[in-house]
Structures are given as structure tokens and as C-alpha cells.
C-alpha positions as semicolon CSV with decimal commas, in nm:
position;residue;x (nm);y (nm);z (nm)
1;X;0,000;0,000;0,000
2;X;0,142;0,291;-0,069
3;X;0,227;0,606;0,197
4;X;0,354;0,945;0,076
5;X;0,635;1,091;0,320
6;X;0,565;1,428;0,321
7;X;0,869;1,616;0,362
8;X;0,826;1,993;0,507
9;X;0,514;2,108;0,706
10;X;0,503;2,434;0,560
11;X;0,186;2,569;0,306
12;X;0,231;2,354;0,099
13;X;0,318;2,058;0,295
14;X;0,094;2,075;0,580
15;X;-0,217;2,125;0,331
16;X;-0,119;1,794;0,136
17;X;-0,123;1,650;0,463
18;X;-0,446;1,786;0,564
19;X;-0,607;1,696;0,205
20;X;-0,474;1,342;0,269
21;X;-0,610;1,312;0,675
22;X;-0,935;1,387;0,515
23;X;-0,930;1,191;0,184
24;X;-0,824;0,845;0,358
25;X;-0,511;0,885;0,159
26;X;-0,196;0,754;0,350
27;X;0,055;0,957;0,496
28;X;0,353;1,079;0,721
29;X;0,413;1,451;0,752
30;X;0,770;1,527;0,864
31;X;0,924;1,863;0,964
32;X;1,088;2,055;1,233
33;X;1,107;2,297;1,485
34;X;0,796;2,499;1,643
35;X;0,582;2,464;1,355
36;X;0,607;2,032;1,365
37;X;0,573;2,075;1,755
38;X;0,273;2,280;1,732
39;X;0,112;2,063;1,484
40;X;0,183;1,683;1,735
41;X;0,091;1,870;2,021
42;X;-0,246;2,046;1,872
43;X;-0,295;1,950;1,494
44;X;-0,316;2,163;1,220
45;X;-0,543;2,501;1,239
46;X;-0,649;2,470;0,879
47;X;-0,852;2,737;0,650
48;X;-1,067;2,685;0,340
49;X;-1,263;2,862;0,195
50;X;-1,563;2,695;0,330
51;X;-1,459;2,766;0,709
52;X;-1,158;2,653;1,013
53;X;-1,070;2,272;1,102
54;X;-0,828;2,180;1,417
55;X;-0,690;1,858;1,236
56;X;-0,490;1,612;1,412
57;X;-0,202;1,472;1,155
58;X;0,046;1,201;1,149
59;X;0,306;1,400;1,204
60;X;0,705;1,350;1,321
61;X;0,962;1,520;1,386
62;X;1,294;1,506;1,162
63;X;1,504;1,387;1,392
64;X;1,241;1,079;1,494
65;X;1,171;1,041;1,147
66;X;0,900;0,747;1,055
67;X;1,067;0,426;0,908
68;X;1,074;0,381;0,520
69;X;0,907;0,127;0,383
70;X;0,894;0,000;0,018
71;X;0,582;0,159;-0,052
72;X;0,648;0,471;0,016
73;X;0,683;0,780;-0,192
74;X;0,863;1,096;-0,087
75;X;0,739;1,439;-0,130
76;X;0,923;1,682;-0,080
77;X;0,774;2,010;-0,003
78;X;1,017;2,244;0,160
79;X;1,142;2,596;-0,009
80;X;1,381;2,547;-0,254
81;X;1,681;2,663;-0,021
82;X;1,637;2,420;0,188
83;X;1,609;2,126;-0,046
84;X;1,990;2,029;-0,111
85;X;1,982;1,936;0,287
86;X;1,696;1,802;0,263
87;X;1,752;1,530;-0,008
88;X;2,096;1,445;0,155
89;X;1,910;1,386;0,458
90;X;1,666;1,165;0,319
91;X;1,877;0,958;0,047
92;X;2,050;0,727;0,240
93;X;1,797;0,585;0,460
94;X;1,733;0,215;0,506
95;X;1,420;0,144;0,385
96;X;1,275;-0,153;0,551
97;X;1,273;-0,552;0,482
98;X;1,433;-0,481;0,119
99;X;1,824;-0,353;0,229
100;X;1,774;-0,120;-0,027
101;X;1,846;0,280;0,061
102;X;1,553;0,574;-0,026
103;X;1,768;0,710;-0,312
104;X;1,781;0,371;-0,433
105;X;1,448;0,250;-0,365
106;X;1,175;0,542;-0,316
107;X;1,053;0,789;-0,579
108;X;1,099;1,148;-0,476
109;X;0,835;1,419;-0,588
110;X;1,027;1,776;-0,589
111;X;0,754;2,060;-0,535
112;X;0,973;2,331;-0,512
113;X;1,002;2,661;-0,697
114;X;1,251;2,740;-0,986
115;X;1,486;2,492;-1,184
116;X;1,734;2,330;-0,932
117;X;1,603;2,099;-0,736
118;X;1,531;1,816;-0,951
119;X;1,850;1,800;-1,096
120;X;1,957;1,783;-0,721
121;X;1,755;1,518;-0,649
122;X;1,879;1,299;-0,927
123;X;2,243;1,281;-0,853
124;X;2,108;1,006;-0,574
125;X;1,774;0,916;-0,626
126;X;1,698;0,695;-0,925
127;X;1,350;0,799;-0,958
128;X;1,303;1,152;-0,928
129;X;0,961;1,330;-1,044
130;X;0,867;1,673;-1,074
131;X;0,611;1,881;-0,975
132;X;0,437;2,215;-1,047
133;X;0,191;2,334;-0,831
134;X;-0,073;2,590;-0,799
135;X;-0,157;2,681;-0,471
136;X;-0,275;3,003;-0,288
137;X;-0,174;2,918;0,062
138;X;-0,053;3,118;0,372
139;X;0,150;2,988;0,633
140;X;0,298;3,279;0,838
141;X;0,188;3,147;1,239
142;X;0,262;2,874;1,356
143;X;0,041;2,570;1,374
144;X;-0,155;2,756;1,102
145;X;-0,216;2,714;0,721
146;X;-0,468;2,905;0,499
147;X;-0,577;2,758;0,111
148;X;-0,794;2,954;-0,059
149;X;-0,803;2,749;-0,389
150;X;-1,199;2,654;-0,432
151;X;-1,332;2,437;-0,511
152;X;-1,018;2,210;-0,558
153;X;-0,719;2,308;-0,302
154;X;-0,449;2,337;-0,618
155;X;-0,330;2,268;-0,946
156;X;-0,126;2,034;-0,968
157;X;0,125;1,873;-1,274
158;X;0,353;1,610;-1,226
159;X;0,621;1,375;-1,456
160;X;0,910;1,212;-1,421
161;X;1,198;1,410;-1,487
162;X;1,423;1,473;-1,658
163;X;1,114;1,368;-1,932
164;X;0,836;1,098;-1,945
165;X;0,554;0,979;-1,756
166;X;0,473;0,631;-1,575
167;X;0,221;0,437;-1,378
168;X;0,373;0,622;-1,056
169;X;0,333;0,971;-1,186
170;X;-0,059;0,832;-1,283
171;X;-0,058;0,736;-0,955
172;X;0,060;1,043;-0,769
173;X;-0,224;1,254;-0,990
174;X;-0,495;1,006;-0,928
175;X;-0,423;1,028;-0,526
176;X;-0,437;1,380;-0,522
177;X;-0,718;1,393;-0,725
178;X;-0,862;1,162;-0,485
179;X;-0,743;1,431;-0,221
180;X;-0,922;1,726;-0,360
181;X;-0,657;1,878;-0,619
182;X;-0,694;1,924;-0,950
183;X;-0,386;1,672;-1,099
184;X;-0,260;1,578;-1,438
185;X;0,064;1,441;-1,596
186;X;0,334;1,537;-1,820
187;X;0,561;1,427;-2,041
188;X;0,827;1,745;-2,007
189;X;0,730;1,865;-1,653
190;X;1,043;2,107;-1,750
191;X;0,816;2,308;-1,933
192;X;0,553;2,335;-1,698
193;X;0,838;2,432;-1,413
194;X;0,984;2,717;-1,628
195;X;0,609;2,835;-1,731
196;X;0,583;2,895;-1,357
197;X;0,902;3,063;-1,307
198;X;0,814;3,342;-1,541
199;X;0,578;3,421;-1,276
200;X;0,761;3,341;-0,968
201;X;1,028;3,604;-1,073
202;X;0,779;3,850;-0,992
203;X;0,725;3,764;-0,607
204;X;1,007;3,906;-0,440
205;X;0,824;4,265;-0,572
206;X;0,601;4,235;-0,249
207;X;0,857;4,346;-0,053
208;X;0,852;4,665;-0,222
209;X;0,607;4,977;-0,230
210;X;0,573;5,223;-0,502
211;X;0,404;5,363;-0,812
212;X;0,182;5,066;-0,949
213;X;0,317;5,207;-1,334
214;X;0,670;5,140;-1,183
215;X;0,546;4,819;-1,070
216;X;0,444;4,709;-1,400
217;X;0,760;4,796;-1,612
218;X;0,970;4,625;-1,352
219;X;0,748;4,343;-1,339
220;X;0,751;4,296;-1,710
221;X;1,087;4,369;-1,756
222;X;1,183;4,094;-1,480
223;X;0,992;3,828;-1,698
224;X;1,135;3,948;-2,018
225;X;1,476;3,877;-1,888
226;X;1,350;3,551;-1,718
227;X;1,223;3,423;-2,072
228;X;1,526;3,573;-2,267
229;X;1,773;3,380;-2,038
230;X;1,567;3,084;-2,005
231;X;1,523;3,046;-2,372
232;X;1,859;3,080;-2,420
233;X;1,941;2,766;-2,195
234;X;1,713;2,596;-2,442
235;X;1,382;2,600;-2,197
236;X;1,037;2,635;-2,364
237;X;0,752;2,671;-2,189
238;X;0,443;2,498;-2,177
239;X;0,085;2,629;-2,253
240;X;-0,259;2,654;-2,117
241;X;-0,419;2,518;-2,404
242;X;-0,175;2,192;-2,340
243;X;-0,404;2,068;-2,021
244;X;-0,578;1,765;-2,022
245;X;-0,828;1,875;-1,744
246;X;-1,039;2,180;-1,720
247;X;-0,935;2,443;-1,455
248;X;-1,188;2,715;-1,592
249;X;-1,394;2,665;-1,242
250;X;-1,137;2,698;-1,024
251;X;-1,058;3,029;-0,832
252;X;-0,904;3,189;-0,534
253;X;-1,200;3,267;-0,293
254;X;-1,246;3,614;-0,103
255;X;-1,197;3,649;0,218
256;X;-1,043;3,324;0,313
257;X;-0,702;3,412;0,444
258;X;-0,523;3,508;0,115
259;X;-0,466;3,848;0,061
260;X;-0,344;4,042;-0,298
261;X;0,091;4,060;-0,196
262;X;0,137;3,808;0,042
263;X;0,253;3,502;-0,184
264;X;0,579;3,229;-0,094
265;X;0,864;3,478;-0,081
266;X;0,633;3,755;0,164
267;X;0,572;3,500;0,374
268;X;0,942;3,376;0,448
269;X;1,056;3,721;0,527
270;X;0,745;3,777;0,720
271;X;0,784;3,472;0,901
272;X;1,208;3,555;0,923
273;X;1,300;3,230;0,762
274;X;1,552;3,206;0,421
275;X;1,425;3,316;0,125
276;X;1,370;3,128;-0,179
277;X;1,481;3,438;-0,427
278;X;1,799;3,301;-0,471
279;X;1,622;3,008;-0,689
280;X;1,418;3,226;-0,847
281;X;1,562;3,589;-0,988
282;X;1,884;3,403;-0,867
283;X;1,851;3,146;-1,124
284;X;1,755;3,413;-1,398
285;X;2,084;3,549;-1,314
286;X;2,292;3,244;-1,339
287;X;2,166;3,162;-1,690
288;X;2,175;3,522;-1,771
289;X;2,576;3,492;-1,709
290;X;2,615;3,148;-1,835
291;X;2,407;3,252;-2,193
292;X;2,565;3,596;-2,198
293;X;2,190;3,756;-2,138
294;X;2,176;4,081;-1,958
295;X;1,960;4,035;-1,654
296;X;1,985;4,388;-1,447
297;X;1,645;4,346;-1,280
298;X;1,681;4,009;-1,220
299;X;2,017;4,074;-1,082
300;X;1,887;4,439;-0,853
301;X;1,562;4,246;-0,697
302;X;1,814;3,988;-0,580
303;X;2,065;4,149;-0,417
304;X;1,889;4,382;-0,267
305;X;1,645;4,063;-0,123
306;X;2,003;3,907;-0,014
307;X;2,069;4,244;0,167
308;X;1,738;4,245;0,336
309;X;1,776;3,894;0,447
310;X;2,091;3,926;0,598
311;X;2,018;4,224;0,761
312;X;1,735;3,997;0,954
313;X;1,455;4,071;0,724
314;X;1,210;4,345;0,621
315;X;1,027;4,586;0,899
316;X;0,902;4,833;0,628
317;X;0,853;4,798;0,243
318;X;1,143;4,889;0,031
319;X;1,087;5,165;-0,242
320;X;1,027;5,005;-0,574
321;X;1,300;5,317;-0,707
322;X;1,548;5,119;-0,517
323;X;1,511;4,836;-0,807
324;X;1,564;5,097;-1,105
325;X;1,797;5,306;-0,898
326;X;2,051;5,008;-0,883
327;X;1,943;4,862;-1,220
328;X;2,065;5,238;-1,354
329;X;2,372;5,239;-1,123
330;X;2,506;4,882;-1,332
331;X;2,414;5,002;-1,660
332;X;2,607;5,329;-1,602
333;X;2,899;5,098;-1,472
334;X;2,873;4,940;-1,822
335;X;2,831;4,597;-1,647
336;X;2,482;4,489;-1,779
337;X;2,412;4,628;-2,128
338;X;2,114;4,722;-1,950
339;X;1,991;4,886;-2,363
340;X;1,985;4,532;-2,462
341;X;1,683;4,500;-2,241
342;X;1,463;4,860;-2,295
């Protein structure tokens, strides 16, 4: 029978979890500090759209982890920063009554933001599937997670990667379907990863404040670099028109716990974990400098993010003219051929 390991009991984590409790679906939720101790000691406060459950889970903490078993299938939900550690900690597991190890053995789903992880993942695991998921959910207090997604909690797409599909990726989408998601497969979930990126290199602008036509050049010029660089590395991007299933009912309710400018990257700083940017405008950057693409916005929103971060966060919005202001700076410097991109 299979379990899913659910690795990271943040928004996305802790609402699979939840979806699963109530779906009959098996499962282990795993994660750490206050926010696993909250959730063993109390359960899950949990928001929909249709009103608040306390929710006792199967949770445990990662360092009195569950034991593997040959059924089981890894997902691995925490931020992208975090992942690296996380798949190190996991691979070499014993997995029970087969001598075989987790990397060896388990299939590992990878629901994390930007391009990296699943070529992380891969370099132990031998069966390594990606996901891209939809989600509007809040986690900012502990013991707490908000989805607002209705009627279906997500979106989600899944394949193996690098490309393909198999009876465990159908299997993945039909148990989530089963747990209230909306779930498909793909055969380049590449495509569907880098489709969402485009947009993800836009969420680090809700730690800034300013003129909303300011925030709509840099906006659009932060995806034009993001699909300039990425096509360059030899990504395409997948379309709406490719789904098999029909998402045209499914919204983000009102007044559920998800406010306009409070997506992923808001809520780590609010919360004063790591940031994800890194993975995100970071890896615009990277393939901006590996492809010889200018990438100044890309390249301003992270460092000042990086800044912000290792001051120990954000207590006030930054001013959106701090973006241009250093974007300006560089292309006076000569260093980003900043004309390339007006």
C-alpha cells in the first residue's frame, strides 16, 4: 500500500497533509522545529474557503523520522533553499525488509520553486519526479495554514523528470485527485516548471512599495529577462491550451485568508526564515551569465532581497526606485548592457 512521506510542514506541505487526513489517503508529515511541535501537540489550524478545522495529523519530527518502507513515496515540499539538505538527509535511509536505501528504492516528488532541485535530487535518487503546483496558501503562524483554492485546493502537474511519464506519476495525480486537487501528468514537466518561473520572478516585488506604473515595467521587464535567459538555456515553456483537465472553475475565494501581496517569498521574510529568491531571480541570473543575457532586474531584486535577508529581514517595504535606482547604477557601470533590455 502505498504512503507518501511528506517532507516539510510548511503551506504547501501541511495542506497535502491535511487533504490526505481527510481523503483516507496515507501519509507521514515530517518537519521541524515549532511549527512540527505545534502541529503533534495540537494539529493543524487549517482554513478553506468553506470555514476553520483543528486537524490532528500524522506527524514527526525530523530527527524521529518514521521508518521507510517500500511503498512509500517521498514528497518533498520544503522551499527550494532548503532542499539540497533536505535530499541528503533523506537519500541514504534504510528502507525496511528490502536492504535497499531511499535514493535507491523510493521515488521522490520535488515541489519546489525554480529549476534546481530536480536536478539535485537525481544525482542520488533513481527515480526523481517533478512537480508544479498551484496553490494560494498562507502559512505565516505557527500551527496555522490558509488555502484559498476553491473548489479544488491546487493545481497540480507532475512527470518524471528529466522527461516521461509512468504508472507512478498516474498514480501520484490520481491520489491527489482523490485528495481534492486538481492533478494531471506530463511528459516534459520542464516546461511546466519554467512556465511557472516566469511568474515566480515576480514575487520578491512584495517586498517593495511604489508607483503601481513602476510596478508594471519592472514586473515585465523581470519576466522578459526571465524568458530571454531561459530560452537561451534551451527552456520552452508549456501552454494553457496543453491541459488535459479543465481548470476554468477553479478560483481563489475572497476572504479566506489570502490576501493580494502576500505570496511564498512575503511569507518567508514575514515569518524571518531564508528566502527562496535566490532560486528564483537568482537562477535568472545564473543563466543570464552562463548565456551571456543581460539580466539587471533580475540581478537588482536579488541582491537587494540578499541584503534584506541578511540584515534579519524586512520591517518596512522597500521603495520600488530602489530596483531601477541600482538597475541604472550597473548600466552606467557598463556591467549589464542594460539597452539590450529597454
Amino acid at each position: 500500500m502505498t504512503r507518501y512521506i511528506i517532507v516539510g510542514a510548511g503551506a504547501v506541505g501541511a495542506s497535502l497533509a491535511a487533504q490526505f487526513e481527510l481523503a483516507g489517503v496515507g501519509y507521514a508529515l515530517v518537519g521541524r522545529g515549532a511549527q512540527i511541535s505545534q502541529i503533534k501537540r495540537h494539529g493543524l489550524s487549517y482554513q478553506r474557503p468553506s470555514g476553520v478545522q483543528q486537524i490532528r495529523l500524522n506527524a514527526f519530527d525530523i530527527f524521529d523520522p518514521p521508518e521507510l518502507t517500500p511503498g512509500d513515496i517521498l514528497l518533498l515540499t520544503v522551499k527550494s533553499q532548503d532542499a539540497a539538505n533536505a535530499l541528503a538527509s533523506w537519500s541514504w535511509r534504510p528502507v525496511s525488509d528490502c536492504g535497499d536505501t531511499a535514493a535507491a528504492r523510493l521515488p521522490v516528488v520535488t515541489f519546489q520553486n525554480g529549476l534546481a532541485t530536480e536536478a539535485i535530487a537525481l544525482r542520488t535518487f533513481a527515480k526523481v519526479y517533478g512537480a508544479s503546483i498551484l496553490t494560494p496558501a498562507r502559512f505565516t503562524e505557527t500551527g496555522k495554514v490558509a488555502v484559498a483554492g476553491d473548489p479544488q485546493v491546487g493545481v497540480v502537474t507532475i512527470g518524471r523528470f528529466p522527461t516521461g511519464s509512468d504508472e507512478t506519476a498516474e498514480q501520484i495525480a490520481a491520489d491527489l485527485d482523490r485528495a481534492n486537487y486538481l492533478a494531471e501528468t506530463s511528459n516534459d514537466i520542464r516546461r511546466w516548471k519554467s512556465l511557472k518561473l516566469l511568474h515566480n520572478v515576480r514575487n520578491a516585488l512584495e517586498l517593495f512599495d511604489g508607483d503601481d506604473d513602476l510596478r508594471a515595467s519592472v514586473a515585465e521587464a523581470l519576466v522578459n529577462e526571465a524568458r530571454c535567459a531561459l530560452e537561451a538555456a534551451g527552456y520552452n515553456f508549456a501552454s494553457a491550451s496543453e491541459r488535459a483537465l479543465d481548470i476554468s472553475g477553479w478560483r481563489i475565494a475572497q476572504n479566506s485568508g489570502i490576501h493580494p501581496g502576500q505570496q511564498s517569498t512575503w511569507q518567508s521574510f514575514a515569518r524571518g526564515a531564508s528566502s527562496e529568491v535566490d532560486f528564483l531571480n537568482g537562477e535568472i541570473v545564473l543563466l543570464g551569465r552562463l548565456h551571456n543575457i543581460p539580466t539587471p532586474y533580475n540581478e537588482a531584486v536579488q541582491n537587494i532581497a540578499g541584503r534584506l535577508e541578511h540584515e534579519g529581514g524586512v520591517t518596512n517595504a522597500v521603495p520600488l526606485d530602489a530596483i531601477q535606482s541600482l538597475v541604472d547604477r550597473s548600466y552606467q557601470g557598463g556591467k549589464s548592457g542594460l539597452a539590450a533590455t529597454r
